[in-house]
Gaussian input, Z-matrix of N, CA and C with variables (Angstrom, degrees):
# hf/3-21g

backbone

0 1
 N
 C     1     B1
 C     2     B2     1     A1
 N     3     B3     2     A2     1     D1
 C     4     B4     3     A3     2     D2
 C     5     B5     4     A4     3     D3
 N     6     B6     5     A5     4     D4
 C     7     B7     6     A6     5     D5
 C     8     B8     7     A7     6     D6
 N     9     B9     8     A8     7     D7
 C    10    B10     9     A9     8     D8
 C    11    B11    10    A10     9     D9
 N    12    B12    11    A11    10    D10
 C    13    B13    12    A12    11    D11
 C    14    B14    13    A13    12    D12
 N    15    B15    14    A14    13    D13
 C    16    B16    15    A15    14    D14
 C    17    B17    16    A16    15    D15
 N    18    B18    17    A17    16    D16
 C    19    B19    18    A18    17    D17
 C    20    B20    19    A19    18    D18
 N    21    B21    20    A20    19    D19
 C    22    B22    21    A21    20    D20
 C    23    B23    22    A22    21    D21
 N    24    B24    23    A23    22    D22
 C    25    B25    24    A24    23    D23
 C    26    B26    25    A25    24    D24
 N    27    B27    26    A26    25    D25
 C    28    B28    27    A27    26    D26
 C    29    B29    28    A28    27    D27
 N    30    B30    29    A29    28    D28
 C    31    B31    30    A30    29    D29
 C    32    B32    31    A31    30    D30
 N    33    B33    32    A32    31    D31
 C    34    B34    33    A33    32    D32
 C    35    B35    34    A34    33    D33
 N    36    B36    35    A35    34    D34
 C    37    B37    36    A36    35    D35
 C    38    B38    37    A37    36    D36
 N    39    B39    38    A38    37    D37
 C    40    B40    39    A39    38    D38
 C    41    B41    40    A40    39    D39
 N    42    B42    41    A41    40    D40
 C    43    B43    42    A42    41    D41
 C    44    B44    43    A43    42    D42
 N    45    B45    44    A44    43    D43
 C    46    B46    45    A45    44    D44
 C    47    B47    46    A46    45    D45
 N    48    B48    47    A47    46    D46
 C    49    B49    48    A48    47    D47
 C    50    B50    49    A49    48    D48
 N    51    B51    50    A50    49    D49
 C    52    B52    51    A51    50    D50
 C    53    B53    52    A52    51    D51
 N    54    B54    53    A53    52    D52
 C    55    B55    54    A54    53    D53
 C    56    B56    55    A55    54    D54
 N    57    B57    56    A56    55    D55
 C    58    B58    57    A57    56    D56
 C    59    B59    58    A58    57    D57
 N    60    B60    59    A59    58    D58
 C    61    B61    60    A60    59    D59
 C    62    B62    61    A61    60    D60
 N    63    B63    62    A62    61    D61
 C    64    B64    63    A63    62    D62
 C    65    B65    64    A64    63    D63
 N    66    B66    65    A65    64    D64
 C    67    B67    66    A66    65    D65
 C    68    B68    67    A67    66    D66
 N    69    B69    68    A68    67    D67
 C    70    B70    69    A69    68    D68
 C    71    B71    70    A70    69    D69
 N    72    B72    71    A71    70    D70
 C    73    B73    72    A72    71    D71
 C    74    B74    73    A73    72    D72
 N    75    B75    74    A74    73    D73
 C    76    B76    75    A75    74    D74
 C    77    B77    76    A76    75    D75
 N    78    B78    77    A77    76    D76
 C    79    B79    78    A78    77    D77
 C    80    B80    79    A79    78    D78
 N    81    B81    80    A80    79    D79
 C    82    B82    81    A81    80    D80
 C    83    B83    82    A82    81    D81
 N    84    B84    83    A83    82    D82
 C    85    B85    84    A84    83    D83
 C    86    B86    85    A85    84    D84
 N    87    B87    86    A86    85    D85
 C    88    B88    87    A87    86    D86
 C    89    B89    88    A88    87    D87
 N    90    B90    89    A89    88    D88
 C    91    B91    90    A90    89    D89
 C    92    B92    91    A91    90    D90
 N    93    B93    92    A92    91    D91
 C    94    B94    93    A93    92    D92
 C    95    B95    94    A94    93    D93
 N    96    B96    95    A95    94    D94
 C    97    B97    96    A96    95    D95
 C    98    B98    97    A97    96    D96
 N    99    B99    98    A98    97    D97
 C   100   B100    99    A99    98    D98
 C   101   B101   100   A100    99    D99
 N   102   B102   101   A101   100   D100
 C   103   B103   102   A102   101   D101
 C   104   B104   103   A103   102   D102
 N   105   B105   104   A104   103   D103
 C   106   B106   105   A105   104   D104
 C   107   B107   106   A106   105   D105
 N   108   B108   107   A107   106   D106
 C   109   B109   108   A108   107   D107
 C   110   B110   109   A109   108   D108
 N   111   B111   110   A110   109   D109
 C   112   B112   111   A111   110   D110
 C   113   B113   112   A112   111   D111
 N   114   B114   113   A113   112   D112
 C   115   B115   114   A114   113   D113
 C   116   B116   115   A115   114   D114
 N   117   B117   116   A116   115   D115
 C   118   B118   117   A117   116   D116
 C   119   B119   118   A118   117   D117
 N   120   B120   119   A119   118   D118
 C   121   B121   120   A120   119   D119
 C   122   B122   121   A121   120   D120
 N   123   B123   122   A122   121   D121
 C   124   B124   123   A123   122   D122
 C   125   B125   124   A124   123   D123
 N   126   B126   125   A125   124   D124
 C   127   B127   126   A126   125   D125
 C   128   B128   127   A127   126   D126
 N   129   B129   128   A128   127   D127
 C   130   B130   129   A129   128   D128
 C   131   B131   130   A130   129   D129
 N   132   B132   131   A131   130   D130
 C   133   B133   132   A132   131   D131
 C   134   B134   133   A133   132   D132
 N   135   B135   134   A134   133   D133
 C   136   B136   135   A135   134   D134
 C   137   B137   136   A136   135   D135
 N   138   B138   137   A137   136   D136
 C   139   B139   138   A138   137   D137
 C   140   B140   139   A139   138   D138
 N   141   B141   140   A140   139   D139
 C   142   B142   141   A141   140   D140
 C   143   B143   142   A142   141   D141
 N   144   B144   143   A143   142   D142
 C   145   B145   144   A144   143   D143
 C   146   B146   145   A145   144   D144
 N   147   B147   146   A146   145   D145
 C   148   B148   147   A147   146   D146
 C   149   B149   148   A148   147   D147
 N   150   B150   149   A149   148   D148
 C   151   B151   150   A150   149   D149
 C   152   B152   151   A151   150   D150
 N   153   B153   152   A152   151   D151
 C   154   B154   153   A153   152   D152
 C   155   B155   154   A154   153   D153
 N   156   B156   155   A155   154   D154
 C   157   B157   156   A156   155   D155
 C   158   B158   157   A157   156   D156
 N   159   B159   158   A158   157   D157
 C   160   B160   159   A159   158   D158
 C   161   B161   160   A160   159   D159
 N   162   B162   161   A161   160   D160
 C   163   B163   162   A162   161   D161
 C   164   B164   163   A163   162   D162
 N   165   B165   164   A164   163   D163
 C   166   B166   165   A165   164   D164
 C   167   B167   166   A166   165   D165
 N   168   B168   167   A167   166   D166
 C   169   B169   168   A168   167   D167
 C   170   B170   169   A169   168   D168
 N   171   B171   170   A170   169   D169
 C   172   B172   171   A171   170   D170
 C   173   B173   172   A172   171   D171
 N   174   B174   173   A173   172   D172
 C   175   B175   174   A174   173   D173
 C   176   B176   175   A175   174   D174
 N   177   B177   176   A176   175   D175
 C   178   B178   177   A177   176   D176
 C   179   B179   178   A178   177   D177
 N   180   B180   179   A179   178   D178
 C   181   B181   180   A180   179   D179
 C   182   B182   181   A181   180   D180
 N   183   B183   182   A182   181   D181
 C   184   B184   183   A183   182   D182
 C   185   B185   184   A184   183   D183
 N   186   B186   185   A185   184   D184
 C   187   B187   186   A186   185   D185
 C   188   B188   187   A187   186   D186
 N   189   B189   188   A188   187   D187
 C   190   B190   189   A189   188   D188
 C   191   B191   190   A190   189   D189
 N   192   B192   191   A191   190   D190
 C   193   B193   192   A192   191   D191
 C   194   B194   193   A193   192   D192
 N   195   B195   194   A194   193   D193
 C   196   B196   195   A195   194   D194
 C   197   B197   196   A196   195   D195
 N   198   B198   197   A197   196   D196
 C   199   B199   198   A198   197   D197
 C   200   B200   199   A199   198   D198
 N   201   B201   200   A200   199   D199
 C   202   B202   201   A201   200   D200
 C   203   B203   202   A202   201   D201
 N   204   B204   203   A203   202   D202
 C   205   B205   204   A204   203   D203
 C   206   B206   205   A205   204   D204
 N   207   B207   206   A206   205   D205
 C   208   B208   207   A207   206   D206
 C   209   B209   208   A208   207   D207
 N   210   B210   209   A209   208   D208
 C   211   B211   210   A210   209   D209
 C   212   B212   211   A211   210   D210
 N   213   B213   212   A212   211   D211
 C   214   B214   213   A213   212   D212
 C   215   B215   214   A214   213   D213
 N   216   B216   215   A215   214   D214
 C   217   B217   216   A216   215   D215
 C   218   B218   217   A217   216   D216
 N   219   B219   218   A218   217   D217
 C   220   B220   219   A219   218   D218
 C   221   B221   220   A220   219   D219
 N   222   B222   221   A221   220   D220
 C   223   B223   222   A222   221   D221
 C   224   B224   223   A223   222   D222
 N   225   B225   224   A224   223   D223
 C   226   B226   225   A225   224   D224
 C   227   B227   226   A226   225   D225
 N   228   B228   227   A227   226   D226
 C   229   B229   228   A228   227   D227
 C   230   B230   229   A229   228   D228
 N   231   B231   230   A230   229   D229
 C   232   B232   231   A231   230   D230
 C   233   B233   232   A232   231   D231
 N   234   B234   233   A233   232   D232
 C   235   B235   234   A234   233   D233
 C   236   B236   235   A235   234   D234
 N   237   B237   236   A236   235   D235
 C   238   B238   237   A237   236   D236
 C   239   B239   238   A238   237   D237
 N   240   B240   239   A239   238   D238
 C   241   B241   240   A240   239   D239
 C   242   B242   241   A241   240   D240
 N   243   B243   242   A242   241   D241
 C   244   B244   243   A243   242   D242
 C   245   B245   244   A244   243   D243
 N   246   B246   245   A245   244   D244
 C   247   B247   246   A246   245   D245
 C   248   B248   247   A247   246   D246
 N   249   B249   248   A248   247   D247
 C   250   B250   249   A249   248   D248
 C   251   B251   250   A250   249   D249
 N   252   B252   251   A251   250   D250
 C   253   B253   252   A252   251   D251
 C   254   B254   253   A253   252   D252
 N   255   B255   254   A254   253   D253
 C   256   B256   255   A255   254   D254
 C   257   B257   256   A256   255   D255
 N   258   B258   257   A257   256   D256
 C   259   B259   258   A258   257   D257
 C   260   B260   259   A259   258   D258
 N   261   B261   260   A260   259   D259
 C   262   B262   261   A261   260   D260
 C   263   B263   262   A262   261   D261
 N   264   B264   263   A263   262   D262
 C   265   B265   264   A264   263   D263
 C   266   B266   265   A265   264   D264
 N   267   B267   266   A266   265   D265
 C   268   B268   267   A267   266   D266
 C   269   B269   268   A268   267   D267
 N   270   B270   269   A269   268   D268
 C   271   B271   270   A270   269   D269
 C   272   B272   271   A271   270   D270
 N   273   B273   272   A272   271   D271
 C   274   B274   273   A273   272   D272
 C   275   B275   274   A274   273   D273

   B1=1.4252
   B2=1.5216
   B3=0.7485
   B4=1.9607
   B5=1.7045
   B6=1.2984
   B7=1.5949
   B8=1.5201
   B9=1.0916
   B10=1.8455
   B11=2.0989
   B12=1.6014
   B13=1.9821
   B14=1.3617
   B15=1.2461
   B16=1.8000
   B17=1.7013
   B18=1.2494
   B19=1.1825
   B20=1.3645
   B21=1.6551
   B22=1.3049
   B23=2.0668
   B24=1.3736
   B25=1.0153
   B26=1.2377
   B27=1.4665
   B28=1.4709
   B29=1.1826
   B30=1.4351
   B31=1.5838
   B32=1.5620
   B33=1.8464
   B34=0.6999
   B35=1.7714
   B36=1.3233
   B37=1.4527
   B38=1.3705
   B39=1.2250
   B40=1.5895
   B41=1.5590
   B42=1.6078
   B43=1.3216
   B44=1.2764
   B45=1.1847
   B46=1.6889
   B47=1.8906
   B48=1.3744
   B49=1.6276
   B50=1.6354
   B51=1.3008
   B52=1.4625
   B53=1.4726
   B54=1.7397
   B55=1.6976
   B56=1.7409
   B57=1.2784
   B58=1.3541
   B59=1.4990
   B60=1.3551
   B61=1.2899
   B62=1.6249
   B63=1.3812
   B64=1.4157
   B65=1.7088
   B66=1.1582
   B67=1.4470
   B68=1.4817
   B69=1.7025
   B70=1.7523
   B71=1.1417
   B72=1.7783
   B73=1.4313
   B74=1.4217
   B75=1.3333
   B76=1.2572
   B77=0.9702
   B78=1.0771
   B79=1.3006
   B80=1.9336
   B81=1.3790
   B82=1.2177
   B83=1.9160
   B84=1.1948
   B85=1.8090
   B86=1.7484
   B87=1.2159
   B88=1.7615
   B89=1.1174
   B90=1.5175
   B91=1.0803
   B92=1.9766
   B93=0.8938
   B94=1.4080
   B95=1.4143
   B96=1.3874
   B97=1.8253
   B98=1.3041
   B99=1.9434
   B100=1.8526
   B101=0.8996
   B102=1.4772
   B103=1.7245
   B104=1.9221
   B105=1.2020
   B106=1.7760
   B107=1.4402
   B108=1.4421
   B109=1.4377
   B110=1.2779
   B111=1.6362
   B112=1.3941
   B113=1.5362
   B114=1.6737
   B115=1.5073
   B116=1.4051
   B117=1.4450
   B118=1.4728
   B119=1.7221
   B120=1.6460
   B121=1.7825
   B122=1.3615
   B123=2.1082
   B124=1.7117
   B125=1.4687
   B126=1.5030
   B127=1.5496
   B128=1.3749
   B129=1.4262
   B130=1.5677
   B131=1.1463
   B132=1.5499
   B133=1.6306
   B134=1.0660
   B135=1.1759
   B136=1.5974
   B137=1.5210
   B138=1.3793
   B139=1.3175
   B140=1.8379
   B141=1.1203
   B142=1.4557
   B143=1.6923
   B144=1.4918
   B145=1.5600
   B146=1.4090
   B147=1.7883
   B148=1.4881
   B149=1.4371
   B150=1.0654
   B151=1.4528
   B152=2.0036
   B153=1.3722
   B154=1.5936
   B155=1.6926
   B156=1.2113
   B157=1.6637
   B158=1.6950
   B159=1.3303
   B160=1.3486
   B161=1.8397
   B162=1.2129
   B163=1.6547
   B164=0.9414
   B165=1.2009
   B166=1.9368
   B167=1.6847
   B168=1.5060
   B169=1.6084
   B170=1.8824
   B171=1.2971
   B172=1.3740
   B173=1.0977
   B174=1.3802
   B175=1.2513
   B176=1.3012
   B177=1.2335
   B178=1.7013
   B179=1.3281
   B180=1.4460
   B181=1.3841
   B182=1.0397
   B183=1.6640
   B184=1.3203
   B185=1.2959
   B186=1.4336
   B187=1.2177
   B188=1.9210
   B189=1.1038
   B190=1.3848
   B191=1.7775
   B192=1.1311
   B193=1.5728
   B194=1.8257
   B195=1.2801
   B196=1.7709
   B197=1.7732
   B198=1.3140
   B199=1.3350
   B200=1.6530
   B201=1.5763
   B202=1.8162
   B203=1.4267
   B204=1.2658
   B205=1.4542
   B206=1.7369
   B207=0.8169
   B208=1.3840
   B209=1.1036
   B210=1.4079
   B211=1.6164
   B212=1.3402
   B213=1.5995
   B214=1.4182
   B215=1.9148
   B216=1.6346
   B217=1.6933
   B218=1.3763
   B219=2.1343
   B220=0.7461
   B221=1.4837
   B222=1.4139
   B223=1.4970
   B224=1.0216
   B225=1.2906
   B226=1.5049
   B227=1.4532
   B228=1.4123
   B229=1.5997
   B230=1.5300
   B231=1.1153
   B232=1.2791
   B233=1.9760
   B234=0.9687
   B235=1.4376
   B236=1.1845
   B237=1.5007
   B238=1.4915
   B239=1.2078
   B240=1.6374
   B241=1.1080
   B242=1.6873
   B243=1.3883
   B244=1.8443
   B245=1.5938
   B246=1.1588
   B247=1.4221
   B248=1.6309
   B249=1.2968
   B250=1.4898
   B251=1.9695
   B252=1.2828
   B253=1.7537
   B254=1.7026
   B255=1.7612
   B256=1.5546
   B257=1.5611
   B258=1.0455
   B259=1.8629
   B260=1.5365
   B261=1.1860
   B262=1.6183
   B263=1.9568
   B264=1.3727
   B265=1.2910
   B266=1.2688
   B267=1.1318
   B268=1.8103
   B269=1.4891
   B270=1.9201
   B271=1.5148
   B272=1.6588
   B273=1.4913
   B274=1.8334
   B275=1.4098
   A1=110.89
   A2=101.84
   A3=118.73
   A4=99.21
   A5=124.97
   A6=113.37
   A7=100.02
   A8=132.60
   A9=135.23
   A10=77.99
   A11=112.41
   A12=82.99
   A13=127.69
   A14=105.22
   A15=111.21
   A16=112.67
   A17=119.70
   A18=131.98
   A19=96.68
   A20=113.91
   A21=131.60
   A22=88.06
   A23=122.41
   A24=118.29
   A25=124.43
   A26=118.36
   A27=123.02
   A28=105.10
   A29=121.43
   A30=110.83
   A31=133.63
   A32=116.87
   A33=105.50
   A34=153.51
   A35=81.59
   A36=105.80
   A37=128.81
   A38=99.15
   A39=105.32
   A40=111.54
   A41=110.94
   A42=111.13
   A43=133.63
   A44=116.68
   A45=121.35
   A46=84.83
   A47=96.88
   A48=133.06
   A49=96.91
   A50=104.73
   A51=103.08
   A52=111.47
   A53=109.08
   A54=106.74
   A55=96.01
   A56=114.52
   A57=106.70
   A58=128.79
   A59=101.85
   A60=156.00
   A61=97.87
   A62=122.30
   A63=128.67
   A64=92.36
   A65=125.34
   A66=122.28
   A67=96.63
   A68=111.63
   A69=98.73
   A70=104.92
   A71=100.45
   A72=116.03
   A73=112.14
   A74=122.57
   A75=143.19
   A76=114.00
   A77=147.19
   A78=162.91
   A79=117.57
   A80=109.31
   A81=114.78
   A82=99.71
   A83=110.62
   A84=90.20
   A85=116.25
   A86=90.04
   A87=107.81
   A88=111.30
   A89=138.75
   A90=158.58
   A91=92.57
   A92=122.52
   A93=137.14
   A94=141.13
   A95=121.13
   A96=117.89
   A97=129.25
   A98=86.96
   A99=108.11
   A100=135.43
   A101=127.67
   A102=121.69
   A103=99.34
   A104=92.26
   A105=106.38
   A106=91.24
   A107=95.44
   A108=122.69
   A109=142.94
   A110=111.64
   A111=109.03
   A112=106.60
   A113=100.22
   A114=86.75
   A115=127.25
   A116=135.51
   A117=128.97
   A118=108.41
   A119=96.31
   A120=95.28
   A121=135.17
   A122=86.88
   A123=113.62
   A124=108.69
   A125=128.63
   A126=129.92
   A127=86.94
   A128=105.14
   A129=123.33
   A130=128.44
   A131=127.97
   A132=123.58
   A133=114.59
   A134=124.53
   A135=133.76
   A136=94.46
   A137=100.44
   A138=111.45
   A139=115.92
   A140=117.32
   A141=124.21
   A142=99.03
   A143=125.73
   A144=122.10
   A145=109.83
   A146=105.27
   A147=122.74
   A148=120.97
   A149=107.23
   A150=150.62
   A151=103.08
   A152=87.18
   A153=90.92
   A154=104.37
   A155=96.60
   A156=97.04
   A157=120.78
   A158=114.41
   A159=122.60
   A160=116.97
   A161=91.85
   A162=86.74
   A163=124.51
   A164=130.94
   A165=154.98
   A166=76.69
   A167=110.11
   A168=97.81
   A169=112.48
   A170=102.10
   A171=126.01
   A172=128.39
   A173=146.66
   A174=155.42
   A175=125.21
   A176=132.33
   A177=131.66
   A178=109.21
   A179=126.51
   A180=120.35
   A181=126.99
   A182=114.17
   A183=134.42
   A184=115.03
   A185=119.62
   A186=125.17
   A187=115.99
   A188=101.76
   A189=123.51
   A190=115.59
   A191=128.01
   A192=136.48
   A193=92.18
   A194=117.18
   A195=98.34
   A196=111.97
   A197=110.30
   A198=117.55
   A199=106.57
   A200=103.41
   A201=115.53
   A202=90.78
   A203=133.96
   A204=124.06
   A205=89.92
   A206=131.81
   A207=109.93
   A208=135.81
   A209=134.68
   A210=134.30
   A211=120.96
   A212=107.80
   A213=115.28
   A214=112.03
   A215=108.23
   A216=87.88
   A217=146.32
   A218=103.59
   A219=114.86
   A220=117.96
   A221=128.80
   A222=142.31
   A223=120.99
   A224=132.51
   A225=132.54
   A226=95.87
   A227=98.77
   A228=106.50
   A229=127.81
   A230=143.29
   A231=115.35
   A232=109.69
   A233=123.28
   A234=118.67
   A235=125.90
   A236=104.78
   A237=113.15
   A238=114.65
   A239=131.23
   A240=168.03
   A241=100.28
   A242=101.98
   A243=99.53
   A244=118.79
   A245=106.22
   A246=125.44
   A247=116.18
   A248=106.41
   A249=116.98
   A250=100.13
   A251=86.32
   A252=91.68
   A253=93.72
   A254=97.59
   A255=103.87
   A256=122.83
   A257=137.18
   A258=117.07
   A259=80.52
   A260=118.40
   A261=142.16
   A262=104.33
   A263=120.40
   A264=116.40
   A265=135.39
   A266=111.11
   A267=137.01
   A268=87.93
   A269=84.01
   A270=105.04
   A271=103.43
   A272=81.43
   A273=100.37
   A274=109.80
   D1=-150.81
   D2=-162.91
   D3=-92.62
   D4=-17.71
   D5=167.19
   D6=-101.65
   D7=-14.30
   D8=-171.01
   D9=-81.67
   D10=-57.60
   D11=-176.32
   D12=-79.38
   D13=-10.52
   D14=159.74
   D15=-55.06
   D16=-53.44
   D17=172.76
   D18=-38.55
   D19=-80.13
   D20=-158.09
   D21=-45.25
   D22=-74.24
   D23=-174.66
   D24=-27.13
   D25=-68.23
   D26=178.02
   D27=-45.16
   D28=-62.64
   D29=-169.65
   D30=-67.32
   D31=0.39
   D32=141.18
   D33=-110.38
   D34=25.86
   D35=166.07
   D36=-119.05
   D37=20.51
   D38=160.12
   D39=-65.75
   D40=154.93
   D41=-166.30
   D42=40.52
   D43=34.40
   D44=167.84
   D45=-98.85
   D46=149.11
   D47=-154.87
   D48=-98.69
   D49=-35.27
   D50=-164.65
   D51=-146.15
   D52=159.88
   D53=-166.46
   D54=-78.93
   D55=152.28
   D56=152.99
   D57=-5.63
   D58=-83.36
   D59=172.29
   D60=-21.95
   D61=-32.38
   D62=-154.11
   D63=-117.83
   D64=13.44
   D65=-155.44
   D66=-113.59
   D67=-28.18
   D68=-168.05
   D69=-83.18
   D70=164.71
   D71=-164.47
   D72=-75.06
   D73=148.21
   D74=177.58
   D75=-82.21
   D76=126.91
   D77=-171.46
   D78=-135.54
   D79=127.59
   D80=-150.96
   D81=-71.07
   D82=155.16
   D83=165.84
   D84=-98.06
   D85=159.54
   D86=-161.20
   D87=-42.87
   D88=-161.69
   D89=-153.53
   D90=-138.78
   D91=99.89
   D92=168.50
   D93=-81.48
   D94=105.59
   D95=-171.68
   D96=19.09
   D97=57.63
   D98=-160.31
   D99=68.03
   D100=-4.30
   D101=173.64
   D102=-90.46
   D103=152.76
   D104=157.37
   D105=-89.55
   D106=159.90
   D107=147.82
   D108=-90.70
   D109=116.17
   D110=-160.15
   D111=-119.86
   D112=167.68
   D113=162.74
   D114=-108.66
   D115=-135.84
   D116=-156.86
   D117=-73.84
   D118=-20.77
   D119=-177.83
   D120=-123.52
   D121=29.68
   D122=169.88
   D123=76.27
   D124=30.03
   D125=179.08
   D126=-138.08
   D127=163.33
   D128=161.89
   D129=-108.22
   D130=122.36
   D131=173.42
   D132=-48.71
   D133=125.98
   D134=162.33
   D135=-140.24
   D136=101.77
   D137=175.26
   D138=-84.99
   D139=129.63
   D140=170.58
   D141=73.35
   D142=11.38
   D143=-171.86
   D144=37.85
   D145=53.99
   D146=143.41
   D147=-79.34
   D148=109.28
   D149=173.19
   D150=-33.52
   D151=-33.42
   D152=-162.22
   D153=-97.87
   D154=-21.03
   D155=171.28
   D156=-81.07
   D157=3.33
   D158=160.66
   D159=-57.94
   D160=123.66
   D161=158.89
   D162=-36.36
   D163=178.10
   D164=-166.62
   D165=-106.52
   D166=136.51
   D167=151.31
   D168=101.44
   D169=-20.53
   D170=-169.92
   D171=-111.96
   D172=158.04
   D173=-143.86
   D174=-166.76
   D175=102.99
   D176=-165.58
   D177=-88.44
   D178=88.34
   D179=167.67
   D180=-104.41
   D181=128.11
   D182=-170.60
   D183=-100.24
   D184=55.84
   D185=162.29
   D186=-109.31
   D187=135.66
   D188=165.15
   D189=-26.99
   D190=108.61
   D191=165.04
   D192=77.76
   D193=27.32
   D194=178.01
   D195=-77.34
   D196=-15.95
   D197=-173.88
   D198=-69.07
   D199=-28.69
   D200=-174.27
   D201=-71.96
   D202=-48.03
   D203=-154.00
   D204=-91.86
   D205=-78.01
   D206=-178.50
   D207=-59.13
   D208=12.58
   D209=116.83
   D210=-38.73
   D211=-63.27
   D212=-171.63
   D213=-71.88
   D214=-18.90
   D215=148.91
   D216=-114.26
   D217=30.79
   D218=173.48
   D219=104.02
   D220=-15.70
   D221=-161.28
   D222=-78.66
   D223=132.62
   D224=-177.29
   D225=-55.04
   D226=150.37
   D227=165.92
   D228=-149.25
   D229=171.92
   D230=151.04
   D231=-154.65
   D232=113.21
   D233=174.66
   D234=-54.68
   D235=131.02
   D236=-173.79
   D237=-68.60
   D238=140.16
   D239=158.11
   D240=-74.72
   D241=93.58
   D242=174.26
   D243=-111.71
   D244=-6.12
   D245=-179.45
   D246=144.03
   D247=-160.81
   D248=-160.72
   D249=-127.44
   D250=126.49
   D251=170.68
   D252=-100.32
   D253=166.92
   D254=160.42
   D255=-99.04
   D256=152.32
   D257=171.98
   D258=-145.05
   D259=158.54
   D260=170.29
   D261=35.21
   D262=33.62
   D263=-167.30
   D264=97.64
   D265=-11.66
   D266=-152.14
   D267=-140.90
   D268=147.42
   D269=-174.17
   D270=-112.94
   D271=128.98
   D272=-164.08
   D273=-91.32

């Protein structure tokens, strides 16, 4: 009956870690009336230089001094966040 699939229910969701609800995919937000999106310290996470965690609208270029030239013509920007090195104990 209707408490034998409650049973069944509960028991098979014992030990799940997380709600549903917390499971769908994240998806970065767009690229907006020319700004990137940054966070609190003006760079963008791009964790592991996944490709897919780029904004809509955006472009990861890994060239040398591009941040100097697009200051100097004014362009939204934001430096990638690819992870964390250690130096003297501390994560740099």
């Amino acid at each position: 009956g209707a408490a034998d699939a409650a049973a069944v229910e509960a028991k098979d969701t014992k030990g799940l870690l997380y709600g549903e609800w917390q499971t769908d995919p994240w998806s970065p937000p767009p690229a907006a009336d020319g700004k990137v999106p940054k966070n609190d310290h003006g760079n963008y996470e791009l964790w592991d230089g996944d490709l897919k965690l780029l904004p809509k609208g955006t472009t990861w270029l890994k060239m040398p001094k591009v941040a100097i030239v697009a200051r100097q013509l004014s362009i939204d920007f934001a430096q990638a966040l690819t992870g964390f090195g250690r130096s003297g104990g501390r994560a740099v």
